[in-house]
N, C-alpha and C positions, 0 to 999 in steps of 0.2 A: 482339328477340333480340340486336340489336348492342348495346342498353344494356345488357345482361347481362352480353355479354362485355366489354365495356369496364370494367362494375365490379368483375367477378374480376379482371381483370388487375389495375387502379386498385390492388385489396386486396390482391393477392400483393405490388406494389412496396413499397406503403405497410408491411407484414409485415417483408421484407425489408430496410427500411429500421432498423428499432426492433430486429431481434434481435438483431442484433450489435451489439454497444454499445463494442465495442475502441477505434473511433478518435472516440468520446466523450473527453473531455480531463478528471478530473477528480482533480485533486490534494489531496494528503495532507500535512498539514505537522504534523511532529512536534518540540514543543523539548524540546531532550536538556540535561540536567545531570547529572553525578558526584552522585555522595552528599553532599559537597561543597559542591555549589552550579556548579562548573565549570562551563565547555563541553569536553567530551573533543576528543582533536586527532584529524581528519578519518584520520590514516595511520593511528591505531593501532584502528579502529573495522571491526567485520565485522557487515552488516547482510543480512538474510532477511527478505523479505515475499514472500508466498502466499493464496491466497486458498482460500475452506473445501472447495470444488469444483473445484479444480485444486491439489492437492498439489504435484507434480511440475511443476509451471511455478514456481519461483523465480528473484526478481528479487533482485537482490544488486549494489554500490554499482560492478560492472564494467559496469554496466548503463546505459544513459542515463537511464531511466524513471526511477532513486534518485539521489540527489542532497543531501552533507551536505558543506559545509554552505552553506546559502541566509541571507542575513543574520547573520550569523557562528554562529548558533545551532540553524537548523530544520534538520531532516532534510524530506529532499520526496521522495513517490511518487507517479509519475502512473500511475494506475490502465490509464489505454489503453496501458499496455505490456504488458498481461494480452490474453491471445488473447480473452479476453470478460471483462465483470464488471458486474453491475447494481444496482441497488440493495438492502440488506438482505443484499447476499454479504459473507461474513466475510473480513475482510483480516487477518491474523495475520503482527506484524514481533517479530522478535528483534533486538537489538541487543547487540552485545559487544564490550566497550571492551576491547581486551587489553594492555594496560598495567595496567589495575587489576583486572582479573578481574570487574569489575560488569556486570551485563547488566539488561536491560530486554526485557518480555517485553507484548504489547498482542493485545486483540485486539478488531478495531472495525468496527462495522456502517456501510457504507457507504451512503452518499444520493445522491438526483440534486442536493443541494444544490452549487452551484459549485465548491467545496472544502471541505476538513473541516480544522478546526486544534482541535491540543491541545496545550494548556500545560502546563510544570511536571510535567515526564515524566522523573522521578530513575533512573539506572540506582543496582543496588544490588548488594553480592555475594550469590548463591545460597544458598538456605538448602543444610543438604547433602542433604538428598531431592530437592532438583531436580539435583544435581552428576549427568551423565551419564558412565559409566564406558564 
């Protein structure tokens, strides 16, 4: 009887340990260029990432979790600034350079891999069906 209970407990910890995955560490590195070829400058740049299950939790560059720019070029999201996020949730960033009106729009399935990098990520200007009135 007492190996029983010791194993439901053992199970509940072990449970409780894997469901929350917040202070999981797992970074996002995005390299941003102009149409151009640029690097846009860090002032003029307004940045939204959200994940596909949490709408309303955006992380934005007032945020410690975002972070542009890392090596003069990457954009960085640490994912554990999200109240929860696991593998295969959708992280969806908007980027928008307001100086040139170009934005950058991703939207990218998350891993337990270490971190996720993507190169060669052009903001561009909006066709006019996406221009929001």
């Amino acid at each position: 009887m007492k190996k029983c209970i010791f194993a439901v407990i053992l199970s509940i910890v072990l449970v409780s340990l894997f469901a929350g995955r917040s202070a999981t560490p797992h970074p996002v590195y995005i390299e941003l260029h102009d149409s151009n070829g640029n690097v846009p400058l860090a002032d003029s740049l307004e940045v939204k990432c959200w994940l596909d299950h949490k709408p309303d939790q955006v992380l934005d560059l007032n945020d410690s979790n975002v972070i542009f720019p890392i090596n003069d070029v990457l954009l960085q999201i640490q994912c554990s600034g999200f109240d929860s996020w696991s593998g295969g949730d959708s992280l969806y960033v908007e980027v928008t350079d307001h100086n040139t009106g170009e934005v950058l729009k991703m939207v990218i399935e998350l891993t337990f891999e270490n971190f996720q990098m993507f190169s060669d990520n052009h903001l561009r200007k909006p066709e006019v069906s996406e221009i929001k009135e």
